[in-house]
N, CA, C, O and CB atoms as a CASP TS submission, in Angstrom:
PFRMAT TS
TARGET T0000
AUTHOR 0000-0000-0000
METHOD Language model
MODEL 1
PARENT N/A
ATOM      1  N   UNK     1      -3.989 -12.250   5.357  1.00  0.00           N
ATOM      2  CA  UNK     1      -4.374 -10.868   5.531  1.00  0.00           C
ATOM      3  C   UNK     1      -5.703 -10.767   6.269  1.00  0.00           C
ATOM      4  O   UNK     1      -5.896  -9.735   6.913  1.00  0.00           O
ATOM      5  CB  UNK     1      -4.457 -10.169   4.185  1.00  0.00           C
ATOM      6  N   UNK     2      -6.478 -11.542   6.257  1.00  0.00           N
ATOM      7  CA  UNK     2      -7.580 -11.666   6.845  1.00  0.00           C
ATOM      8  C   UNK     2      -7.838 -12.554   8.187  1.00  0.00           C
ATOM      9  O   UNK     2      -8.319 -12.105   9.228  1.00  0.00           O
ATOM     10  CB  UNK     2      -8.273 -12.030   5.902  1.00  0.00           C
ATOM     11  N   UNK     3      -7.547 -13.507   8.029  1.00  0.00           N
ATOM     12  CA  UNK     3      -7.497 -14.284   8.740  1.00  0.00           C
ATOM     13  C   UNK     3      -6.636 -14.450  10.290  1.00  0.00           C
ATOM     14  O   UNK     3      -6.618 -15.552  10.837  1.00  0.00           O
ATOM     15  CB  UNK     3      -7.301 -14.948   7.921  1.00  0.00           C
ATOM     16  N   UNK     4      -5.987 -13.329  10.878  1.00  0.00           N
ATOM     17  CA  UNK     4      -4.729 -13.344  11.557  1.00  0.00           C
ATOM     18  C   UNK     4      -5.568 -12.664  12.311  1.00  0.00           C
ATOM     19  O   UNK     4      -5.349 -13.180  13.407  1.00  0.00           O
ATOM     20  CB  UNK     4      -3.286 -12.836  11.044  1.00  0.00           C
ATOM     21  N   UNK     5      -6.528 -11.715  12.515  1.00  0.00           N
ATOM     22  CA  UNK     5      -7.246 -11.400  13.727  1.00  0.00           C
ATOM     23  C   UNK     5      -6.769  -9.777  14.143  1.00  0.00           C
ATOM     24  O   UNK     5      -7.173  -8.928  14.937  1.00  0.00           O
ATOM     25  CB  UNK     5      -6.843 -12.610  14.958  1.00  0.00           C
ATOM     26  N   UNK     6      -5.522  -9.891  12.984  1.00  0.00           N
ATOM     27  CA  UNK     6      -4.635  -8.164  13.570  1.00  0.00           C
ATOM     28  C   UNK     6      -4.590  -7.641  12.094  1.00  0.00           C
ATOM     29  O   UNK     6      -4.671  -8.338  11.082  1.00  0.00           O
ATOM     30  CB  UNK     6      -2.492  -8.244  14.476  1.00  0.00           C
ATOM     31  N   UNK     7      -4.384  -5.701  12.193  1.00  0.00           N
ATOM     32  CA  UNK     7      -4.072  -5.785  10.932  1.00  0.00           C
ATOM     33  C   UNK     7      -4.917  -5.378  10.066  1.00  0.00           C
ATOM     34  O   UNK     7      -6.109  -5.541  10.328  1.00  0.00           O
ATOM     35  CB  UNK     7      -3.779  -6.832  10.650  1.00  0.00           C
ATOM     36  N   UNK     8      -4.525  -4.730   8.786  1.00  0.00           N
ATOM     37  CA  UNK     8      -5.585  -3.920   8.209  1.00  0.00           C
ATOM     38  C   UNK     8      -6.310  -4.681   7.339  1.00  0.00           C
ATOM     39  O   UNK     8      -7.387  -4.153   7.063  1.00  0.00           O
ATOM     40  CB  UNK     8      -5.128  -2.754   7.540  1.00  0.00           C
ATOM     41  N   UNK     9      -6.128  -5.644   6.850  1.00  0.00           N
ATOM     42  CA  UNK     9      -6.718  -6.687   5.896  1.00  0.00           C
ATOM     43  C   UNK     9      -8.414  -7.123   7.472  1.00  0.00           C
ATOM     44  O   UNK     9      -9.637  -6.986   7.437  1.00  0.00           O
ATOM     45  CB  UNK     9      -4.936  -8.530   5.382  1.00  0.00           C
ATOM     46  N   UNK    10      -7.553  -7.568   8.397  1.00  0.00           N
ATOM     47  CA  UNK    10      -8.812  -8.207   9.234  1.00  0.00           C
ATOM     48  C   UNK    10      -9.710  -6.547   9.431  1.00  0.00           C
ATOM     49  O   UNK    10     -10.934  -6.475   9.541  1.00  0.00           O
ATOM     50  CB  UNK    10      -8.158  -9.174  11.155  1.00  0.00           C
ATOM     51  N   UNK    11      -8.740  -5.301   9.438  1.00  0.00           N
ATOM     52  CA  UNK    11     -10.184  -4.021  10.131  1.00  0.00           C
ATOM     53  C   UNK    11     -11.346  -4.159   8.733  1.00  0.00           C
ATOM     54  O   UNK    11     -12.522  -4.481   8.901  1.00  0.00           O
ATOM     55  CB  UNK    11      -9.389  -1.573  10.299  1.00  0.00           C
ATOM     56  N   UNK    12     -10.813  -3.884   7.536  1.00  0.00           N
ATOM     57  CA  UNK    12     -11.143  -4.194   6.617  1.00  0.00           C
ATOM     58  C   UNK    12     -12.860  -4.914   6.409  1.00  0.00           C
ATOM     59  O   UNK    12     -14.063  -4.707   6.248  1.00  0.00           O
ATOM     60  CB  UNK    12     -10.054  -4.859   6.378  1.00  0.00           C
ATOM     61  N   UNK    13     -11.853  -5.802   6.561  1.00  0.00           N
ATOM     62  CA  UNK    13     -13.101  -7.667   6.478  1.00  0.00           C
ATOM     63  C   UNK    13     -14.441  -6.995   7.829  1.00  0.00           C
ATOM     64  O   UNK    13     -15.659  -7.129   7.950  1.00  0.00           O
ATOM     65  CB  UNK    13     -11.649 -10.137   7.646  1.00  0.00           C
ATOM     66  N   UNK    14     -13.515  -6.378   8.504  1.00  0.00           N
ATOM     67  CA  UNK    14     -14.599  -6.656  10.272  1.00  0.00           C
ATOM     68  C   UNK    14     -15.570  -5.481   9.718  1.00  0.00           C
ATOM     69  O   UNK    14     -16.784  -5.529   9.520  1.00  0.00           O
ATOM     70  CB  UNK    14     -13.570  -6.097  12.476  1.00  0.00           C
ATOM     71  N   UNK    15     -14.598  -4.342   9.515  1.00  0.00           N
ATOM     72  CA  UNK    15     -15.996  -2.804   9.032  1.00  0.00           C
ATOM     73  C   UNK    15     -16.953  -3.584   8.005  1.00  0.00           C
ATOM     74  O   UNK    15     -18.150  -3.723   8.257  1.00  0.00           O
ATOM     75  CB  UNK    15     -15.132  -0.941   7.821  1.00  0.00           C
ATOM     76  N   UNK    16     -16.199  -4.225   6.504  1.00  0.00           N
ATOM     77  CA  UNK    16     -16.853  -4.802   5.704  1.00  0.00           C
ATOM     78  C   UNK    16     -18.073  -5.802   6.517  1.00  0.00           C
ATOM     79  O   UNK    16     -19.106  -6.033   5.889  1.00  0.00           O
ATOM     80  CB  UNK    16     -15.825  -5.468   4.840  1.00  0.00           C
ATOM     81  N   UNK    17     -17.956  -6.199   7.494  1.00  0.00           N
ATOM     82  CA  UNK    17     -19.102  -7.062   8.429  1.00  0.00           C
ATOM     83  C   UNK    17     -20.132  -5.892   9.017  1.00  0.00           C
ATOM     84  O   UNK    17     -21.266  -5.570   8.663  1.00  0.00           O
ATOM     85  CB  UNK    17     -18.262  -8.015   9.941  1.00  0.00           C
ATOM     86  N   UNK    18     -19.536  -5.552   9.730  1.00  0.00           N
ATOM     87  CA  UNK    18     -20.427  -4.597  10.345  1.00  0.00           C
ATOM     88  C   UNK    18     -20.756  -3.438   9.482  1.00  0.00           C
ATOM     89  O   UNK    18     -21.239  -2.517  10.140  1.00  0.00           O
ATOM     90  CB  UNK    18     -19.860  -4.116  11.579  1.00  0.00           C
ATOM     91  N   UNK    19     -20.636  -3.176   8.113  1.00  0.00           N
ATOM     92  CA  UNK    19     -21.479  -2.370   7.015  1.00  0.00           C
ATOM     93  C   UNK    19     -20.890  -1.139   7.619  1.00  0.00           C
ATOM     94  O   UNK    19     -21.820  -0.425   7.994  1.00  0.00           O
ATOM     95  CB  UNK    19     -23.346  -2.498   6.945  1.00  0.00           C
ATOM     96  N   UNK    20     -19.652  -0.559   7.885  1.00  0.00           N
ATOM     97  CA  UNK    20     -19.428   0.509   7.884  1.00  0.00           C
ATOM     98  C   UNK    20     -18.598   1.186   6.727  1.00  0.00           C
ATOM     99  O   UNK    20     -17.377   1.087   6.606  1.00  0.00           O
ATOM    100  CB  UNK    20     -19.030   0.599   8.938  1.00  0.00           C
ATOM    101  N   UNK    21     -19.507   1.941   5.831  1.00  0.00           N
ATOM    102  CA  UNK    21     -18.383   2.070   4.917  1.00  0.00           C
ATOM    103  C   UNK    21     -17.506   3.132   4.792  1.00  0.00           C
ATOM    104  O   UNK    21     -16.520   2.886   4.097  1.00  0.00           O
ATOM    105  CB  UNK    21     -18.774   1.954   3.835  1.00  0.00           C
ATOM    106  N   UNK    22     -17.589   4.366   5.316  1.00  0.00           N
ATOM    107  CA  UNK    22     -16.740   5.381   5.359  1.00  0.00           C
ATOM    108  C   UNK    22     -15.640   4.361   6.150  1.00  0.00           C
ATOM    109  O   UNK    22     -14.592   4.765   5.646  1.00  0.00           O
ATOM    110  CB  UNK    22     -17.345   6.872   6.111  1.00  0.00           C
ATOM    111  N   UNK    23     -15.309   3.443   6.947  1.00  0.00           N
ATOM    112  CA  UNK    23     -13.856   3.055   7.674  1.00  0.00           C
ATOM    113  C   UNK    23     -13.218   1.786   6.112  1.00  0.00           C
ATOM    114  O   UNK    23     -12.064   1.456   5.838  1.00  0.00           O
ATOM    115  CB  UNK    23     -14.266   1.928   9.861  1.00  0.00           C
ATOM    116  N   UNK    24     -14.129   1.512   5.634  1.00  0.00           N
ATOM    117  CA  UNK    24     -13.333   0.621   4.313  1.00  0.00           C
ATOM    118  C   UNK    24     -12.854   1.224   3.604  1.00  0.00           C
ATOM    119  O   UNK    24     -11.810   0.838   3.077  1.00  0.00           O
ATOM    120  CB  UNK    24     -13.972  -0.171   3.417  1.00  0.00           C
ATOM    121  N   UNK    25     -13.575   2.750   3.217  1.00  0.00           N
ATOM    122  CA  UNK    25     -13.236   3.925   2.274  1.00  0.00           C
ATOM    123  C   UNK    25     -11.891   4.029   2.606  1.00  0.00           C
ATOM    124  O   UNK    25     -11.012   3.741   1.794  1.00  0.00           O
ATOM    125  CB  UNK    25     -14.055   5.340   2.461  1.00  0.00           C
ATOM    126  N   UNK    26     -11.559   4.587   4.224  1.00  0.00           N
ATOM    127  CA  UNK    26     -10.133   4.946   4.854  1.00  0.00           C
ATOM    128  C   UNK    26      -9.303   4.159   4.635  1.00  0.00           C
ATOM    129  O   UNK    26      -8.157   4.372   4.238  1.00  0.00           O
ATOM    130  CB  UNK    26     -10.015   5.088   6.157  1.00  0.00           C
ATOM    131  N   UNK    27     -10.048   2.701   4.989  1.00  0.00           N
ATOM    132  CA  UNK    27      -8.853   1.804   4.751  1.00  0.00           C
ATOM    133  C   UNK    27      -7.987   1.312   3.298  1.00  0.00           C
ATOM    134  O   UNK    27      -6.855   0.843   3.184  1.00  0.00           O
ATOM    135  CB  UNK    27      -9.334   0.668   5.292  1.00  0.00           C
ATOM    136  N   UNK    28      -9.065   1.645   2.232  1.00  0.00           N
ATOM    137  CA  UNK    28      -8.848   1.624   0.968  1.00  0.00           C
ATOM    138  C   UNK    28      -8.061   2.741   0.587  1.00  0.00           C
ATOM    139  O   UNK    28      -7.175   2.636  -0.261  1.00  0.00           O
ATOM    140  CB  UNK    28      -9.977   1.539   0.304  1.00  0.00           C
ATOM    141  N   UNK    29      -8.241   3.446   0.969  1.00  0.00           N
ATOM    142  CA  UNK    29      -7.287   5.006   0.383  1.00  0.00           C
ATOM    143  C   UNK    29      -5.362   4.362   1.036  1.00  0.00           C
ATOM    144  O   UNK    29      -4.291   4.138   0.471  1.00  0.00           O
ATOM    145  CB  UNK    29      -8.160   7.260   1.806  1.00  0.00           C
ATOM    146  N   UNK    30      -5.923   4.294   2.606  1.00  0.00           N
ATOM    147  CA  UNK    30      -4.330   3.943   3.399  1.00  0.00           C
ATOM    148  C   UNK    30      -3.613   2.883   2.563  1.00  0.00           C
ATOM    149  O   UNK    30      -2.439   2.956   2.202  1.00  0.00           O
ATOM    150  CB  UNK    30      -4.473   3.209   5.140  1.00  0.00           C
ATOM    151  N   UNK    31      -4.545   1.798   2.277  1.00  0.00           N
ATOM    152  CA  UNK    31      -3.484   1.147   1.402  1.00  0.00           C
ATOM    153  C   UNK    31      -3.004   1.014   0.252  1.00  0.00           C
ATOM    154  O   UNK    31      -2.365   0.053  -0.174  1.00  0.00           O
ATOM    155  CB  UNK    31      -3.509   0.383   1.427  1.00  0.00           C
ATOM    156  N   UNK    32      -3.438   2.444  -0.556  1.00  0.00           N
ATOM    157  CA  UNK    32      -3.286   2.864  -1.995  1.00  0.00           C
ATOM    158  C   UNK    32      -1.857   4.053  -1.792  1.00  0.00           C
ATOM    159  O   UNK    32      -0.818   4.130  -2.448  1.00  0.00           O
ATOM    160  CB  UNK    32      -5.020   3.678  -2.679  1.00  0.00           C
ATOM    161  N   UNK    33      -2.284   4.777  -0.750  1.00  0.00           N
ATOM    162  CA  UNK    33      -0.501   5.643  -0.091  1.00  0.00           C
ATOM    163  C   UNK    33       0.381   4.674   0.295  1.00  0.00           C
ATOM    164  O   UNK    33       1.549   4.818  -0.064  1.00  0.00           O
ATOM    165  CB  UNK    33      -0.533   6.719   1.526  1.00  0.00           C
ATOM    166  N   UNK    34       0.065   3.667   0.983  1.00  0.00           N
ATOM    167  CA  UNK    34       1.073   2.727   1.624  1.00  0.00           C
ATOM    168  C   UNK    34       2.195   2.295   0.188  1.00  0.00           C
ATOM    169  O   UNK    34       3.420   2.318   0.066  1.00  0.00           O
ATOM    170  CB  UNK    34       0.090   1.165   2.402  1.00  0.00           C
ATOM    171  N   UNK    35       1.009   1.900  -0.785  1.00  0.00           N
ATOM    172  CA  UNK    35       1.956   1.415  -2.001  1.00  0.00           C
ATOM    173  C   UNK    35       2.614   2.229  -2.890  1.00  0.00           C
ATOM    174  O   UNK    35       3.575   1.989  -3.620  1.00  0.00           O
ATOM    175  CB  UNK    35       1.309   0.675  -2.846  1.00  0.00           C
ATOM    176  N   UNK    36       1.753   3.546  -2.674  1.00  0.00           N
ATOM    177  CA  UNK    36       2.302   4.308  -4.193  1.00  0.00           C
ATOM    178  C   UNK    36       3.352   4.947  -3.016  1.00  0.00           C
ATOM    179  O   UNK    36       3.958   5.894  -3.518  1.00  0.00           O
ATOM    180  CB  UNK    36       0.956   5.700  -5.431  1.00  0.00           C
ATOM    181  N   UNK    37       3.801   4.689  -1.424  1.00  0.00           N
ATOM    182  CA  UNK    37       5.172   4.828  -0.858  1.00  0.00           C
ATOM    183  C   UNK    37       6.205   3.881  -1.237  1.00  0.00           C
ATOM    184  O   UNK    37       7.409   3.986  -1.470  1.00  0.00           O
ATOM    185  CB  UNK    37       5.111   4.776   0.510  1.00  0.00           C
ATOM    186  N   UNK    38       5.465   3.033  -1.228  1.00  0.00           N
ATOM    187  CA  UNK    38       6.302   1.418  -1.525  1.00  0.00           C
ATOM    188  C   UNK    38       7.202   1.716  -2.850  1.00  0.00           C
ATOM    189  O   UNK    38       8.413   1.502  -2.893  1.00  0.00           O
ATOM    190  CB  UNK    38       4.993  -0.153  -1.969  1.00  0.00           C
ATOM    191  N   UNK    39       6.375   2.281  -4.001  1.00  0.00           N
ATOM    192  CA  UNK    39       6.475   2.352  -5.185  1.00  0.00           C
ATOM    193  C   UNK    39       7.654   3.463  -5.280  1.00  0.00           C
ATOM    194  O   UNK    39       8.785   3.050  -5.537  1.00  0.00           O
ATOM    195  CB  UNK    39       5.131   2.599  -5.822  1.00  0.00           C
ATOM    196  N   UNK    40       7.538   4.238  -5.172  1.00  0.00           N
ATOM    197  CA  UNK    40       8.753   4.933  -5.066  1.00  0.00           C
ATOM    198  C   UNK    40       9.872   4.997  -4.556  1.00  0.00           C
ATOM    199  O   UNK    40      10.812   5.338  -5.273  1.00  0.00           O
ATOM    200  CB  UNK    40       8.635   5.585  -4.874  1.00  0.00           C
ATOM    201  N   UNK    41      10.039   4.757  -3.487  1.00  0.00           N
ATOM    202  CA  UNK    41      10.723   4.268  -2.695  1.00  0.00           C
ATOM    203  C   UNK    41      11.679   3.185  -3.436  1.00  0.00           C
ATOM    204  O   UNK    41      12.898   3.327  -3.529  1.00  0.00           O
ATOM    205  CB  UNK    41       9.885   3.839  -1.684  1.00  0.00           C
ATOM    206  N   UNK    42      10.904   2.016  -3.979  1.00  0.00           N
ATOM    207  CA  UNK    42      12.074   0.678  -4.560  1.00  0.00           C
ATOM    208  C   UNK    42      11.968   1.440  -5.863  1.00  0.00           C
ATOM    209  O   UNK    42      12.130   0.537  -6.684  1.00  0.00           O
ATOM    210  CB  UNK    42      11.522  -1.418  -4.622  1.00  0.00           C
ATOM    211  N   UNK    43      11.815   2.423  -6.466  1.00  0.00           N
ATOM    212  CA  UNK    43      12.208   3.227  -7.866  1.00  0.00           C
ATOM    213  C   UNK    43      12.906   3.816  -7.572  1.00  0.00           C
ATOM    214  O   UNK    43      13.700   4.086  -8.474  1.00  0.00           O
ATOM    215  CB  UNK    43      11.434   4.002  -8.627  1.00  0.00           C
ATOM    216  N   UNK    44      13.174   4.407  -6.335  1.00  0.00           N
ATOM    217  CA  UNK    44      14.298   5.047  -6.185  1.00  0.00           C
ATOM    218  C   UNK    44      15.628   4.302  -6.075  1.00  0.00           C
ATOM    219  O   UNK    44      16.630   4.804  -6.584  1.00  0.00           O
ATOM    220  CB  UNK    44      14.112   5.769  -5.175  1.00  0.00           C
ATOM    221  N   UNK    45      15.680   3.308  -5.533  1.00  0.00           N
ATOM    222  CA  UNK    45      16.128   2.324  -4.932  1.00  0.00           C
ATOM    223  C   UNK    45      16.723   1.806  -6.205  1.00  0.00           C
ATOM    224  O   UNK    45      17.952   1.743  -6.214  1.00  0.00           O
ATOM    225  CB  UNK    45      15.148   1.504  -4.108  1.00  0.00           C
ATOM    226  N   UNK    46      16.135   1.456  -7.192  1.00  0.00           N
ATOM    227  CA  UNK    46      16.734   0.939  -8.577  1.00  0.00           C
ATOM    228  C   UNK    46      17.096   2.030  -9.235  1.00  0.00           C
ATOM    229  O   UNK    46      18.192   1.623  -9.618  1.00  0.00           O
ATOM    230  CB  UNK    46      15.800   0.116  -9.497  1.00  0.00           C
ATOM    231  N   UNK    47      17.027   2.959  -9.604  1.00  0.00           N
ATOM    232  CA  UNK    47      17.570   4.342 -10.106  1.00  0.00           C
ATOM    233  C   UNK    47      18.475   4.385  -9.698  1.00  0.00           C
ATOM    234  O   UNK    47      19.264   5.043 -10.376  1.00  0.00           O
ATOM    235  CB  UNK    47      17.047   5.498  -9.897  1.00  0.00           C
ATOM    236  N   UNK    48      19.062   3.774  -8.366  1.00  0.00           N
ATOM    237  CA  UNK    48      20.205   4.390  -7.741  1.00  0.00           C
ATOM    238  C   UNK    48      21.363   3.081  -8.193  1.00  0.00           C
ATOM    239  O   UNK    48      22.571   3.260  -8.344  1.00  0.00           O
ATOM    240  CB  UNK    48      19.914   4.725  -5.852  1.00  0.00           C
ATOM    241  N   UNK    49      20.768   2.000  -8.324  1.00  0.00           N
ATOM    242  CA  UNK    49      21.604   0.873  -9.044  1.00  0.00           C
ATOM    243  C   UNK    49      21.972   0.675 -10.270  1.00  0.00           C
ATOM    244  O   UNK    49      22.845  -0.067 -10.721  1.00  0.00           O
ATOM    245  CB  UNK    49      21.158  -0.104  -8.936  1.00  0.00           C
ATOM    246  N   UNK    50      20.779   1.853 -11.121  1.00  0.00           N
ATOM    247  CA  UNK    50      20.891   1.657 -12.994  1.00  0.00           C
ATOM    248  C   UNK    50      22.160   2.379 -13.246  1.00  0.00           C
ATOM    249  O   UNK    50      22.765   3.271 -12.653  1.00  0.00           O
ATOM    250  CB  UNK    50      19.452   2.523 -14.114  1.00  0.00           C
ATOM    251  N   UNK    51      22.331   1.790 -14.173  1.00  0.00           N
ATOM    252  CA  UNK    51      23.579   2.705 -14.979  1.00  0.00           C
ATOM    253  C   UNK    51      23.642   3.180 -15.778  1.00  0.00           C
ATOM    254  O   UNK    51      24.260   2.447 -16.551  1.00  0.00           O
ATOM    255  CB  UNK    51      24.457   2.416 -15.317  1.00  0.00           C
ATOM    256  N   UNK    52      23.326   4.318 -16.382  1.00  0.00           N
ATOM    257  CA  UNK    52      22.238   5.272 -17.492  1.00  0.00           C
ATOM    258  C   UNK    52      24.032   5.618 -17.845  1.00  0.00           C
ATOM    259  O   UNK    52      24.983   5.832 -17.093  1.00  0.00           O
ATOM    260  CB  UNK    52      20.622   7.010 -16.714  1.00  0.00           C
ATOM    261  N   UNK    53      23.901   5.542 -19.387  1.00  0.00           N
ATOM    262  CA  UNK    53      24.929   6.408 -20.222  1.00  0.00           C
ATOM    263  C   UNK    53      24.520   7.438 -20.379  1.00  0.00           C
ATOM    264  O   UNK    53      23.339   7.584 -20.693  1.00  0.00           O
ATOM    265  CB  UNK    53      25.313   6.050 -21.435  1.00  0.00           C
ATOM    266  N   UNK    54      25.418   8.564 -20.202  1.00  0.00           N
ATOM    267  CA  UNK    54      24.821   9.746 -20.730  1.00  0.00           C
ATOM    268  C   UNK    54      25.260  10.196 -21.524  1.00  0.00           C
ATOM    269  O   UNK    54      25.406  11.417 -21.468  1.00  0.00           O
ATOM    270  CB  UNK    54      24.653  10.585 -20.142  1.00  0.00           C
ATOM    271  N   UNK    55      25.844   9.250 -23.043  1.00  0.00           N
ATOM    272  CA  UNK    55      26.161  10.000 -24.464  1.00  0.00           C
ATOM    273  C   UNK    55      27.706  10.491 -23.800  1.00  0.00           C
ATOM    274  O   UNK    55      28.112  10.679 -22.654  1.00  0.00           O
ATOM    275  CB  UNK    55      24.809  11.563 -25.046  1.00  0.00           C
ATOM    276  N   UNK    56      28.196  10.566 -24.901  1.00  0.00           N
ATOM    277  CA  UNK    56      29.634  12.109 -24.567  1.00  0.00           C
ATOM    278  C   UNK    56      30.555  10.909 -25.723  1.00  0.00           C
ATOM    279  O   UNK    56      31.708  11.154 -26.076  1.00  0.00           O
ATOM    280  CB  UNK    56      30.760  12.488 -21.919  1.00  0.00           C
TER
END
């Protein structure tokens, strides 16, 4: 994640170098939506595979 030169892990590391912190802030938020997309997304994804009884 860091090391590859591309990529939000390296903008990250580079702002974190050059002491900019409102762009780590951004980048910290983007990859907190990225997951809580992720996150739903494969919940949906298994919801759609569970097999819930519904009593009767």
């Amino acid at each position: 994640m860091l090391t590859g030169g591309v990529g939000i892990g390296f903008w990250v590391w580079d702002e974190w170098n050059n002491l900019n912190v409102p762009h780590i802030i951004i980048a910290i938020v983007v990859i907190g939506v990225v997951g809580l997309v992720l996150e739903q997304a494969l919940v949906a994804l298994a919801r759609s595979f569970t097999y819930e009884d519904t009593g009767a």
